[in-house]
C-alpha positions as CSV (number, residue, x, y, z in Angstrom):
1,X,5.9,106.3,16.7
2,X,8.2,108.6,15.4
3,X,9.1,109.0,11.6
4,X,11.9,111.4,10.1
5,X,12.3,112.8,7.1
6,X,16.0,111.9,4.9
7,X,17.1,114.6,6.3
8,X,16.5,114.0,10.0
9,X,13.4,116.4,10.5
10,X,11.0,114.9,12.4
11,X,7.8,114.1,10.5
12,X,4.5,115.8,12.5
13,X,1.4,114.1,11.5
14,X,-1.7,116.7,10.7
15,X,-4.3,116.4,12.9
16,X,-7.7,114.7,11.8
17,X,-10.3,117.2,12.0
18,X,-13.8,116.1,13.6
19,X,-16.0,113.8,10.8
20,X,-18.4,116.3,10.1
21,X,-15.4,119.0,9.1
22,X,-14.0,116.4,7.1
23,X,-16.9,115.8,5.1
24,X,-17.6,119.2,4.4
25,X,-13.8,119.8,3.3
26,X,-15.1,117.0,1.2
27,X,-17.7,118.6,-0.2
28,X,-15.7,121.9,-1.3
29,X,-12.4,120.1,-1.8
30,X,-12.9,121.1,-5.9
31,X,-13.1,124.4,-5.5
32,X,-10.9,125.0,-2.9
33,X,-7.4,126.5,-3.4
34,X,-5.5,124.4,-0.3
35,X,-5.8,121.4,-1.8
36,X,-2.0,120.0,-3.1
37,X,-1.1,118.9,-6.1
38,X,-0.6,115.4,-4.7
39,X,-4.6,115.5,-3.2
40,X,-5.4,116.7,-7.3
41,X,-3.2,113.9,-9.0
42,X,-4.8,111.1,-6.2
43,X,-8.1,112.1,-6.8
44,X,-7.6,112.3,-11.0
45,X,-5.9,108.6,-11.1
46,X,-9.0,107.3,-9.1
47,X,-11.4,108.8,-11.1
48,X,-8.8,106.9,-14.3
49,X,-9.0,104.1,-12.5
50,X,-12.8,103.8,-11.4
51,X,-13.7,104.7,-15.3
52,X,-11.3,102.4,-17.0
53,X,-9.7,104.7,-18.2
54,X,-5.8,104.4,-17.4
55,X,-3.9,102.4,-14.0
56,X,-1.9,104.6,-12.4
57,X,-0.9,105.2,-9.1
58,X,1.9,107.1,-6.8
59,X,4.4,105.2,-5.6
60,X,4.9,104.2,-1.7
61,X,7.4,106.3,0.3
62,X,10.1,104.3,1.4
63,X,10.6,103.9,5.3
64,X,13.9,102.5,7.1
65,X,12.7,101.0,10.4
66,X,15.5,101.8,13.1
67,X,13.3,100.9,16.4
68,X,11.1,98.3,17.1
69,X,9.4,97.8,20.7
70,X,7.3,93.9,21.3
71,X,5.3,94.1,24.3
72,X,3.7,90.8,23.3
73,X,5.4,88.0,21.1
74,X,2.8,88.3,18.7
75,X,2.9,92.0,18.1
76,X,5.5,94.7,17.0
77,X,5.0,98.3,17.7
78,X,7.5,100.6,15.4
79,X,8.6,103.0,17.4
80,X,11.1,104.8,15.5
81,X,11.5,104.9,11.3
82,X,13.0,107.2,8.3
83,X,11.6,108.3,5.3
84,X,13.8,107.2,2.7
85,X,14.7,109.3,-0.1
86,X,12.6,108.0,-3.3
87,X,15.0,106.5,-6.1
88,X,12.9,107.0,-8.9
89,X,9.7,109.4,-9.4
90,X,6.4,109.6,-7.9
91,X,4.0,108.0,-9.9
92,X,3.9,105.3,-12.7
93,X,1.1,103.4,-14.3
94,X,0.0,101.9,-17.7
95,X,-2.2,103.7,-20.3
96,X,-3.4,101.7,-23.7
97,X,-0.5,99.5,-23.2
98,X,2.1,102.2,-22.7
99,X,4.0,102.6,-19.7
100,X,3.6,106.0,-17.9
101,X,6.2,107.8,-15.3
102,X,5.8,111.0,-14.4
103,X,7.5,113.5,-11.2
104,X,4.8,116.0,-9.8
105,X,6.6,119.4,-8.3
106,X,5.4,122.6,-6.9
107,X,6.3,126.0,-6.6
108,X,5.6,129.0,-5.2
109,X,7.3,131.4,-7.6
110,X,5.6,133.0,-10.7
111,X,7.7,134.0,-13.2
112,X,9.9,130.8,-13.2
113,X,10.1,126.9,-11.7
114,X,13.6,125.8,-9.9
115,X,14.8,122.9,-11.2
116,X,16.8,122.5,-7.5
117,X,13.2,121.1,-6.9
118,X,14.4,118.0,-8.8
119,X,17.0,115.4,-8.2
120,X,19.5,113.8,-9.8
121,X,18.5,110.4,-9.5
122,X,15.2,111.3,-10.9
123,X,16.9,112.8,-13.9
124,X,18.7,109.6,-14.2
125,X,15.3,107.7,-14.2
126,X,13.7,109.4,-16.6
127,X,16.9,109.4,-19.2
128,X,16.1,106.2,-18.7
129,X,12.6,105.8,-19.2
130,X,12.4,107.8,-22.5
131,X,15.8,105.5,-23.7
132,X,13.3,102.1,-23.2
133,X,10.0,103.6,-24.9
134,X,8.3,104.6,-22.0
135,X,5.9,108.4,-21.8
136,X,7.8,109.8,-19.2
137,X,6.7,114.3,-17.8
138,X,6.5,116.3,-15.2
139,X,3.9,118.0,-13.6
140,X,3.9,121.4,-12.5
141,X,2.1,123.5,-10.2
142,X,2.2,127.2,-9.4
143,X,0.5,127.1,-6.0
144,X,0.4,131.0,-6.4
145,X,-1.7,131.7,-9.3
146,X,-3.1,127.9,-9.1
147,X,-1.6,127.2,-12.8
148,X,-0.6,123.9,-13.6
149,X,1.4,122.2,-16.7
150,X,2.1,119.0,-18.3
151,X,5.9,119.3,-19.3
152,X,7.2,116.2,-21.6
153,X,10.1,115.2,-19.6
154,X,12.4,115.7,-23.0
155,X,12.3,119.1,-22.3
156,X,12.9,118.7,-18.6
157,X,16.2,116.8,-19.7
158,X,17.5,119.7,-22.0
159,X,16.9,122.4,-19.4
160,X,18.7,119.9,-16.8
161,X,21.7,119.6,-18.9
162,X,21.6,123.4,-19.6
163,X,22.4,124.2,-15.9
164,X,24.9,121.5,-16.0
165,X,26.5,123.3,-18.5
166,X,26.4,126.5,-16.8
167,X,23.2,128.1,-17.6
168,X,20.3,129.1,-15.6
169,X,19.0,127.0,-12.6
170,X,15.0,127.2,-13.6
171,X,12.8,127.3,-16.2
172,X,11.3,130.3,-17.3
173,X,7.5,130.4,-17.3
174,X,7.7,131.7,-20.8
175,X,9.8,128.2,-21.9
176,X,7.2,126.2,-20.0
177,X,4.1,128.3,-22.0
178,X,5.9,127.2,-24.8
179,X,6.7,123.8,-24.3
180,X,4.3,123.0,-21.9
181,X,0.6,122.2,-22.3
182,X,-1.7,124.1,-19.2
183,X,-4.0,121.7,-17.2
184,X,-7.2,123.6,-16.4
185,X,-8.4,122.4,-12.9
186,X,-11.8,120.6,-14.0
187,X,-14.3,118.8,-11.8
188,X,-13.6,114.9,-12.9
189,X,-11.2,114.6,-13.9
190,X,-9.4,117.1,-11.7
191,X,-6.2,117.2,-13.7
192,X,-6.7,115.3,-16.8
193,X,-3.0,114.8,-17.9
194,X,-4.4,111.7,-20.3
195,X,-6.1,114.3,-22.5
196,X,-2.6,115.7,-23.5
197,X,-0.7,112.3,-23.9
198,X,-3.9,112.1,-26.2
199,X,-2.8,114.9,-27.8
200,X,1.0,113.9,-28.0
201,X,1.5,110.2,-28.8
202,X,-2.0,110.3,-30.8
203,X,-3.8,107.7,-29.1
């Protein structure tokens, strides 16, 4: 089966390495610097939601199905689909009866964070988030130096409508150390974003 990206790349699937690999990459996956932020963020909202804590969870790719084989009448075998471009952000949940949204984005610069790695439909959605009461941030990693921050997504907005305006087209990491709150990498949690909501709305 094949799948494509929005853009028409092909998507390759990663190979699965033998079990024994795998649970040894299991084993070291805390301390290991290859994991994404995505693998961080899945294992943090399990560890939320094994411990009560908070229900969160990232939100399913769409796909576009374009080809669609039947070699029996009681099975379909996709052949062919798209990745459709997410409208919204990546992950969403509730937290002591507060609705949470969040975008999770990655870098590999140091000195500042493009905000070409955002889009404008996600700007839109998170206007429109804060506008009905919900907690709404970003998430973001420096996969050089392995820092990551919680950024409230107020912030995000005003250095949005700065480039709109004209101005620069990132984020300095100075404005991020200022506004931002850094997320050591822990153990369990691995992120633990809930501890600066905490902080923020005072829960």
């Amino acid at each position: 089966m094949n799948f494509h990206y929005p853009n028409g790349r092909r998507y390759l699937q990663p190979t699965e390495p033998p079990k024994g690999i795998r649970n040894l990459e299991k084993k070291i996956s805390y301390s290991n610097r290859g994991m994404t932020l995505e693998d961080d963020l899945n294992i943090t909202n399990r560890y939320y939601l094994e411990k009560n804590i908070a229900v969160i969870h990232k939100k399913p790719t769409p796909v576009q199905i374009v080809n669609v084989d039947y070699p029996k009448r009681s099975a379909a075998v996709i052949k062919e689909a798209y990745f459709k471009q997410a409208s919204t952000t990546d992950y969403n949940g509730i937290y002591k009866g507060r609705y949470i949204d969040f975008e999770a984005k990655e870098t590999k610069f140091l000195t500042s964070f493009p905000l070409k790695n955002f889009h404008e439909h996600q700007i839109k959605h998170m206007k429109s988030v804060l506008t009905h009461g919900g907690i709404c941030f970003v998430i973001l990693r420096f996969s050089t130096n392995e820092k990551v921050y919680f950024l409230p997504a107020e912030h995000l907005l005003a250095y949005w409508d700065r480039m709109e305006s004209g101005g620069r087209k990132s984020i300095s990491i100075d404005e991020i150390n200022e506004y931002g709150h850094l997320l050591p990498l822990g153990y369990q949690p691995r992120i633990d974003y809930i501890k600066i909501i905490d902080y923020l709305y005072k829960f």
